[in-house]
C-alpha positions as CSV (number, residue, x, y, z in Angstrom):
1,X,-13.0,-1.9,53.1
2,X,-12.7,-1.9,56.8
3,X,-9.7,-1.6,58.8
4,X,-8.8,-5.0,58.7
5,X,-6.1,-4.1,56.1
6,X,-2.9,-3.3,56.5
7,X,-1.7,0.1,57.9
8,X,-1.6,2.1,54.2
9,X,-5.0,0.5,53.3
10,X,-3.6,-1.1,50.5
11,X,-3.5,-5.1,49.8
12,X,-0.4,-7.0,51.0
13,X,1.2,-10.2,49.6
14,X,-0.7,-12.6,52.3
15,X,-4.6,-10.8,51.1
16,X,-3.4,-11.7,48.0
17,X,-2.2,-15.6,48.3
18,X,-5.7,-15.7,49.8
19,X,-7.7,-14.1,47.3
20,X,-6.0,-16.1,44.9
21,X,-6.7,-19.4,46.4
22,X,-10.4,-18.3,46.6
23,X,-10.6,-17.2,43.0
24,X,-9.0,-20.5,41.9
25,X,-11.3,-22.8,44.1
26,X,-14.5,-20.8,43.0
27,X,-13.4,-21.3,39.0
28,X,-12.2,-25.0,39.5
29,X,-16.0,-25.2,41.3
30,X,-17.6,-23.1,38.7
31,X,-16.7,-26.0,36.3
32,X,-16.9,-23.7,33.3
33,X,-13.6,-23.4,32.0
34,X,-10.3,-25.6,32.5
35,X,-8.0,-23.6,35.3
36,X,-4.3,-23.5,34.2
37,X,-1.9,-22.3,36.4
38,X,1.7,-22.3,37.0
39,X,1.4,-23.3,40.8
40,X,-1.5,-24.6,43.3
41,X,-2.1,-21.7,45.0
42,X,-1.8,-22.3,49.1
43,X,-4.4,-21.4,51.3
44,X,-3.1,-18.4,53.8
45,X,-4.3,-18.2,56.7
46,X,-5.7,-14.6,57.9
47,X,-7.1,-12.8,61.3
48,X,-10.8,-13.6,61.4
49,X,-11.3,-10.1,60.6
50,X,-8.8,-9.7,57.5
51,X,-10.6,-13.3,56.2
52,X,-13.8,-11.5,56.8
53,X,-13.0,-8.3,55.2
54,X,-11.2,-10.5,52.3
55,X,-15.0,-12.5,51.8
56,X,-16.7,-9.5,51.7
57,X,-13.9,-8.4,49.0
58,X,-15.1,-11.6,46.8
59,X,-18.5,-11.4,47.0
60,X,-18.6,-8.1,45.5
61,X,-15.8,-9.5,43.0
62,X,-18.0,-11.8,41.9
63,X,-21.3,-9.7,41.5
64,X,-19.3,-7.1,39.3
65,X,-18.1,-9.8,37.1
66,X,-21.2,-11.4,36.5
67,X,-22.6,-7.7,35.8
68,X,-19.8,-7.6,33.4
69,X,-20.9,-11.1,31.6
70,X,-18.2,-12.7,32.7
71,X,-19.3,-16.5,34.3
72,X,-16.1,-18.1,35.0
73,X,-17.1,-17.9,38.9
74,X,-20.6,-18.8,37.7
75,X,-21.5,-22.8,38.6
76,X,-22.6,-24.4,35.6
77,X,-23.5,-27.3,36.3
78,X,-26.1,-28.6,39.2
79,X,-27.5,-32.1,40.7
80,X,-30.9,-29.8,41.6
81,X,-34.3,-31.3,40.9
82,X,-35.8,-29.7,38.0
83,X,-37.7,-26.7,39.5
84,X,-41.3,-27.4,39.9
85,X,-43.5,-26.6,37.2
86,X,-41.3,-26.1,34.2
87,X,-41.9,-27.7,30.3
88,X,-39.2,-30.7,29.6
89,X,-38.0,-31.0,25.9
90,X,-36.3,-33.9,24.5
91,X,-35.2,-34.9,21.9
92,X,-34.4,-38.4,20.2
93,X,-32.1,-39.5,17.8
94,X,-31.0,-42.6,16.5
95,X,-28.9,-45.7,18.1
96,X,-30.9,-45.0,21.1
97,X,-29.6,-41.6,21.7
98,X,-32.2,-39.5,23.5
99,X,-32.1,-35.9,25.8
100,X,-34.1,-34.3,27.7
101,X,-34.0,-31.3,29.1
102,X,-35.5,-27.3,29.7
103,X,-35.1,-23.7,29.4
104,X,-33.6,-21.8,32.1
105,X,-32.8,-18.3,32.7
106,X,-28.6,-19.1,32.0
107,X,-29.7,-21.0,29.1
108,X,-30.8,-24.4,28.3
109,X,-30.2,-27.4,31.1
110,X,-29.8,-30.5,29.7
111,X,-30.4,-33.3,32.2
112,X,-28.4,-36.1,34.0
113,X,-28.8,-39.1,32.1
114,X,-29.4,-37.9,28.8
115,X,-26.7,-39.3,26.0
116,X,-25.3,-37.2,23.2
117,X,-24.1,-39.3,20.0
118,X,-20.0,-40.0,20.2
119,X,-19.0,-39.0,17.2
120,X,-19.5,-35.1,15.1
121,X,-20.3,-34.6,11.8
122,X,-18.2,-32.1,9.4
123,X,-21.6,-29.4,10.1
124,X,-21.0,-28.7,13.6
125,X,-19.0,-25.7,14.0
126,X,-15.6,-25.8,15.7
127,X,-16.7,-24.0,19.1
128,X,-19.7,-26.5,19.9
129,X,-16.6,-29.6,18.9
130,X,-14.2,-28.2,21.3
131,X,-17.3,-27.4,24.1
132,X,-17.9,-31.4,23.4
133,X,-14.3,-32.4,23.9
134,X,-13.8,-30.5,27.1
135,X,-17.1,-31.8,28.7
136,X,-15.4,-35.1,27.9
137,X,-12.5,-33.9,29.7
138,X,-14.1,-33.1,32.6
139,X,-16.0,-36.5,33.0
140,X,-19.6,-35.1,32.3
141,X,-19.8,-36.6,29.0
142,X,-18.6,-40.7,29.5
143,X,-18.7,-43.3,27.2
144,X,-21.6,-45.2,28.0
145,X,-21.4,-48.0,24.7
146,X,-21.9,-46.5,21.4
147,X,-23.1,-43.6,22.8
148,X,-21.9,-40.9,25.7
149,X,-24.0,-39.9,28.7
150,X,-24.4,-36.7,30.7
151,X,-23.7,-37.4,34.5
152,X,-24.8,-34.4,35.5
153,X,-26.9,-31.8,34.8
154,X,-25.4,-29.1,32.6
155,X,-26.1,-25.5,31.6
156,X,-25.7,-24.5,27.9
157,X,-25.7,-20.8,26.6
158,X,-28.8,-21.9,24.1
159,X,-30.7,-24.7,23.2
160,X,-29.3,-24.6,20.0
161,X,-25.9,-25.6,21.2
162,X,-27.1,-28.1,23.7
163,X,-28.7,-30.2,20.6
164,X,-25.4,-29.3,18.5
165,X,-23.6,-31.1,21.3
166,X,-26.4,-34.5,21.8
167,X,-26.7,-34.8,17.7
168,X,-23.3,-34.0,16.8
169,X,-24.4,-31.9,14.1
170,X,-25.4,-28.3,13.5
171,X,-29.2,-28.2,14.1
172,X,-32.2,-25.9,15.4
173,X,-32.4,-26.3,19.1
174,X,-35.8,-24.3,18.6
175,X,-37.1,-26.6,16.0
176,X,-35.6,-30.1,17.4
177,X,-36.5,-29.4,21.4
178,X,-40.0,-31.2,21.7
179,X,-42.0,-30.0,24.8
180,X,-43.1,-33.6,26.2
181,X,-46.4,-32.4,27.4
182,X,-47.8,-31.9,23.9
183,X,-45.2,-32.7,21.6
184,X,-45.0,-29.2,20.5
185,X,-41.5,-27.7,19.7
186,X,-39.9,-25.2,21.4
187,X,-39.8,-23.1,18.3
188,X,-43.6,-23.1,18.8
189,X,-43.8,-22.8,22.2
190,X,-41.8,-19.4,22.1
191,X,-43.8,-18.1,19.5
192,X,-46.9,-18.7,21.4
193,X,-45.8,-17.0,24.3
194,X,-45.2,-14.7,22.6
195,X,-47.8,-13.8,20.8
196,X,-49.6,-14.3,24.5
197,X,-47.6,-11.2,26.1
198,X,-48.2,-9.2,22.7
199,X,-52.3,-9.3,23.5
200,X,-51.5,-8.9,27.3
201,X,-49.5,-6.1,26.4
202,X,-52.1,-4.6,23.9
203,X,-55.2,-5.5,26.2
204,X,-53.7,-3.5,29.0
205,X,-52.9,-0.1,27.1
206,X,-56.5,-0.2,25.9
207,X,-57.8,-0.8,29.2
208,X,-55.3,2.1,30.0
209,X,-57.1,4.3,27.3
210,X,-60.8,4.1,28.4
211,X,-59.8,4.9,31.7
212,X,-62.8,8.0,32.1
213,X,-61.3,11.5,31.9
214,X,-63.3,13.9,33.7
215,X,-65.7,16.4,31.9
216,X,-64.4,20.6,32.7
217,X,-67.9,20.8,34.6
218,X,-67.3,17.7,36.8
219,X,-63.5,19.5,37.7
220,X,-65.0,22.2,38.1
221,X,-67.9,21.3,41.2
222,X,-65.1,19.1,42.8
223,X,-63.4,22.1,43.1
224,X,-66.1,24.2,44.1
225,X,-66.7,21.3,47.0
């Protein structure tokens, strides 16, 4: 860090207050987990360079943790467009419960305005419940009638759990996501693809071994030239 510290280059109590009220916004922001805490952290106010050093402290904070797999600092939730060019799944249900949504490099999005049924069935495991009940918590699932709606977009660690959470059940996300486009399921889609990159794959190591290896006579003149 620069010299922006204090004299014995160590953190004191006012870089910390601040780091602390950063941390806490960015989590409370992230909108991953619930942020407990025994007091609202105040915001301290530093020198411009102190604040600047201590920003440069966070970013690199956060790039280490999400090396680490840990996403608390990680938004998961966006009101973004759906990027150009990707395959939307839904999926319907009964009681007029249908969800749309895609795949994503985080996981599956499942869209704003898509409803997920109110109540679970015994199947669904306990960590999809309590993921269901906190969304609840947090105002992106409301009751919208019979049913609750997602008002906003939200990112799920598979598509699996993202239709665990819509059906209230345990269920496939692979075999219950149905591209729109062609009603094929995402189960299929995947497997194409990959079966697609598998000949890529094979077609470019052959092309790799006909590339023409030079005779010992045709080394031989180049050399002589």
């Amino acid at each position: 860090m620069s010299g922006a510290l204090s004299a014995s280059d160590n953190l004191s109590k006012g870089h910390i207050t601040f780091l602390e009220e950063r941390l806490t916004k960015r989590a409370e922001e992230a909108n991953r987990y619930k942020v407990q805490s025994g007091r609202k952290p105040s915001e301290k106010s530093l020198s411009r360079s102190e604040a600047t050093t201590m920003e440069e402290f966070l970013d690199h904070l956060y790039l280490v943790a999400a090396a680490m797999g840990y996403d608390i600092f990680e938004s998961q939730t966006t009101d973004e467009a759906t990027p150009e060019g990707v395959d939307l799944y839904s999926v319907t249900l009964e009681n007029n419960v249908t969800a749309t949504g895609y795949v994503a490099e985080e996981g599956f999005i499942v869209k704003a305005g898509s409803f997920a049924k109110a109540e679970n069935t015994a199947s669904l495991q306990a960590g999809y419940k309590a993921r269901k009940e906190d969304l609840k918590k947090r105002k992106i699932l409301v009751a919208d009638g019979q049913r609750l709606r997602f008002t906003e977009d939200f990112t799920f660690r598979s598509s699996s759990e993202a239709v665990g959470i819509v059906a209230g059940t345990q269920r496939s996300g692979p075999q219950t996501w149905i591209r729109q486009s062609d009603q094929k399921s995402l189960r299929d889609v995947e497997a194409e693809q990959a079966e697609a990159d598998k000949q890529a794959l094979e077609a470019e190591q052959a092309a790799g071994d006909q590339d023409p290896t030079p005779e010992p006579a045709e080394v031989a003149d180049a050399a002589a030239e």
